[in-house]
MARDOPA-876970 format. One record per residue (C-alpha): residue number from 1; residue in three letters; x, y, z. Coordinates in steps of 0.5 Angstrom, whole numbers. Example, Ala and Ser with C-alpha at 12.3 -4.5 7.8 and 13.67 -1.06 7.14 Angstrom:
<nodes>
(node 1 "ala" (25 -9 16))
(node 2 "ser" (27 -2 14))
</nodes>
This chain:
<nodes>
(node 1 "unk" (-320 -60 -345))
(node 2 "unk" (-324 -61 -351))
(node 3 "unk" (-318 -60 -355))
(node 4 "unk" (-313 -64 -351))
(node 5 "unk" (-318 -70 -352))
(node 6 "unk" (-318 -69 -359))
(node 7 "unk" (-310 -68 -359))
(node 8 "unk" (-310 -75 -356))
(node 9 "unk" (-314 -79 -362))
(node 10 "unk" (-310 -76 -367))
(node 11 "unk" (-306 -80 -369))
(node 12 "unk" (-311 -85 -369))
(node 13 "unk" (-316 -82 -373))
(node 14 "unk" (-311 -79 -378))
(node 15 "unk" (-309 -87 -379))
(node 16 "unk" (-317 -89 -380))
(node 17 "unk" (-318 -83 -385))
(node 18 "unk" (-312 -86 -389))
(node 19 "unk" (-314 -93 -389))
(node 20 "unk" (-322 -93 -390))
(node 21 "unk" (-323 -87 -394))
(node 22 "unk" (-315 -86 -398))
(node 23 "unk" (-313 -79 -396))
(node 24 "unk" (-306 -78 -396))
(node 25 "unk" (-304 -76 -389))
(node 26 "unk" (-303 -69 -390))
(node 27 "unk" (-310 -69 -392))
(node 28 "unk" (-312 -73 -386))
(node 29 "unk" (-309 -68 -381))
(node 30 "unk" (-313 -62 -384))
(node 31 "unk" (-318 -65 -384))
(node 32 "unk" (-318 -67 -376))
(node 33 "unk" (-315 -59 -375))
(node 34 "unk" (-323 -56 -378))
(node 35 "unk" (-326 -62 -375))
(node 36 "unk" (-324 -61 -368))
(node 37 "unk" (-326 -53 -369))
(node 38 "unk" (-332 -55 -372))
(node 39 "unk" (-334 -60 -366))
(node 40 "unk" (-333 -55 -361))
(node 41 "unk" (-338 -50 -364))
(node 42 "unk" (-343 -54 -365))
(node 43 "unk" (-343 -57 -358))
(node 44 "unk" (-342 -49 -355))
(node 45 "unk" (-349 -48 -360))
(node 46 "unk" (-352 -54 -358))
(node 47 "unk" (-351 -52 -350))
(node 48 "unk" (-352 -44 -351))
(node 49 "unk" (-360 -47 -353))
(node 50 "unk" (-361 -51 -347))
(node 51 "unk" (-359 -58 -349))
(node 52 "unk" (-353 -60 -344))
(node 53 "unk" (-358 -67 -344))
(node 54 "unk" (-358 -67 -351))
(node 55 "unk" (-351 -66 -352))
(node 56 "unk" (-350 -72 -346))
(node 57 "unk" (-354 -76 -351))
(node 58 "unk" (-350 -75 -357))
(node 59 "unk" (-343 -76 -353))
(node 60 "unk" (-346 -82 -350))
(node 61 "unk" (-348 -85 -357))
(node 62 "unk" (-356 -86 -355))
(node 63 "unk" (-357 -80 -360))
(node 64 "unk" (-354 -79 -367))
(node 65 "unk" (-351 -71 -368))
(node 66 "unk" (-355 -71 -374))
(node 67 "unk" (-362 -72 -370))
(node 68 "unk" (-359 -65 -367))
(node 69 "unk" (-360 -58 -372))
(node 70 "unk" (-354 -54 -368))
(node 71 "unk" (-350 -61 -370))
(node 72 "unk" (-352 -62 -377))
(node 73 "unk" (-351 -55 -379))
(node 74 "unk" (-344 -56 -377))
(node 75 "unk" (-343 -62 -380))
(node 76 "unk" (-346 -59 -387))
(node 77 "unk" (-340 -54 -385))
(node 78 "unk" (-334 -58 -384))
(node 79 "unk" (-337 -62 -390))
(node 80 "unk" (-338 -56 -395))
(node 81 "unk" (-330 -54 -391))
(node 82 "unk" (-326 -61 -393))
(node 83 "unk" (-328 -60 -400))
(node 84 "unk" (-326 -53 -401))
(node 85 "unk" (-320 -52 -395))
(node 86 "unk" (-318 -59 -396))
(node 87 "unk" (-319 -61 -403))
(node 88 "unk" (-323 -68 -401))
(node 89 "unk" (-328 -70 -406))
(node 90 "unk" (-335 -68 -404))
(node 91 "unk" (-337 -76 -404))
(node 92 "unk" (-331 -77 -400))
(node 93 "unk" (-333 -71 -396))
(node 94 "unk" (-340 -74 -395))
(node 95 "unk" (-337 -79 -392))
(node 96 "unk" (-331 -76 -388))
(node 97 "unk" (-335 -71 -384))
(node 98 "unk" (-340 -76 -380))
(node 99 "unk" (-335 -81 -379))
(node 100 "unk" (-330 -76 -376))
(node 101 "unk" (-335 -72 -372))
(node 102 "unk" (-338 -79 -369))
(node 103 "unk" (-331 -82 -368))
(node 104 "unk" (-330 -76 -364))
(node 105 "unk" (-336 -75 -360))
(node 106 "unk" (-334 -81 -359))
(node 107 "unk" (-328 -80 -355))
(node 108 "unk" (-330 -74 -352))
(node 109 "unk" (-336 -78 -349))
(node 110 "unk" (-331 -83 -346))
(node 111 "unk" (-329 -77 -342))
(node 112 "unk" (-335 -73 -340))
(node 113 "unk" (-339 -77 -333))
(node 114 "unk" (-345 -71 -332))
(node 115 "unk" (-347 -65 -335))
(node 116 "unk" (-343 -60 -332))
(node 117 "unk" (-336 -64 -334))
(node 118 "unk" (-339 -61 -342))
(node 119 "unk" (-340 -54 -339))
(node 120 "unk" (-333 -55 -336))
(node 121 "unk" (-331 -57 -342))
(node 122 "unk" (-333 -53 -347))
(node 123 "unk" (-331 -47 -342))
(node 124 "unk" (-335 -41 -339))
(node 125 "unk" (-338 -36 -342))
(node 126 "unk" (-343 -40 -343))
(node 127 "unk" (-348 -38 -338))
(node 128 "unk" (-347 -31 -342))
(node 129 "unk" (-350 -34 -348))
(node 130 "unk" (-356 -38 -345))
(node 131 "unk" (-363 -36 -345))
(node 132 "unk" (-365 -30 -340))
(node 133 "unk" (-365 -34 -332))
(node 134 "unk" (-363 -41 -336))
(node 135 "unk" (-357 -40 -333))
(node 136 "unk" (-359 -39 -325))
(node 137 "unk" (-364 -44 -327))
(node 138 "unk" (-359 -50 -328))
(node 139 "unk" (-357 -49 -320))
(node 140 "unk" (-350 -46 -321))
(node 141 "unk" (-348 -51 -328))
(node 142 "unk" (-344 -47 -332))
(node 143 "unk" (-340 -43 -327))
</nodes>
């Protein structure tokens, strides 16, 4: 689901990559592909800690993904990422990595109405990776 949501705004977020930071539109899709494989780490990560809550913030726009660890370390990858795979600028890429992260947190939040529609969308396994008895405690969440 995380990726067709993220396939859905593609076109737009390519087309805001080339007219707000002048990336050509090769460089743009490159840069929405390793967006969208960093996003779903961080928010796996973010949920495998215990913080569903936490991720309904940042997907809601009350909490910013650089206010979460797990996000800000992703979006220092994707960072370190635009400008090695992609050949963006570091001062560019400081400047990409949080506006596309933000965008599609966004969009992503725009579509998730409780906390199981995150587990839904991030997929199983997840209870595997949750502190021992976290998943039993969240009353069947993640299954």
């Amino acid at each position: 689901m995380l990726g067709n949501i993220i396939n859905s705004v593609k076109g737009q977020l390519t087309g805001e990559l080339q007219d707000q930071f002048k990336l050509d539109p090769q460089q743009a899709n490159q840069s929405v592909d390793l967006a969208q494989n960093h996003v779903e780490e961080g928010l796996k990560k973010e949920a495998s800690g215990g913080d569903a809550g936490g991720i309904m913030n940042m997907l809601k726009g009350q909490k910013s993904p650089k206010d979460s660890p797990a996000m800000n370390g992703m979006i220092q990858k994707y960072l370190g990422e635009l400008t090695s795979k992609v050949g963006i600028p570091e001062s560019v890429a400081q400047q990409v990595a949080p506006f596309v992260v933000s965008f599609l947190m966004n969009k992503i939040g725009s579509n998730v109405n409780s906390q199981s529609d995150i587990m839904g969308m991030l997929g199983g396994g997840l209870t595997d990776k949750l502190p021992k008895g976290m998943g039993d405690k969240l009353g069947g969440l993640f299954k």
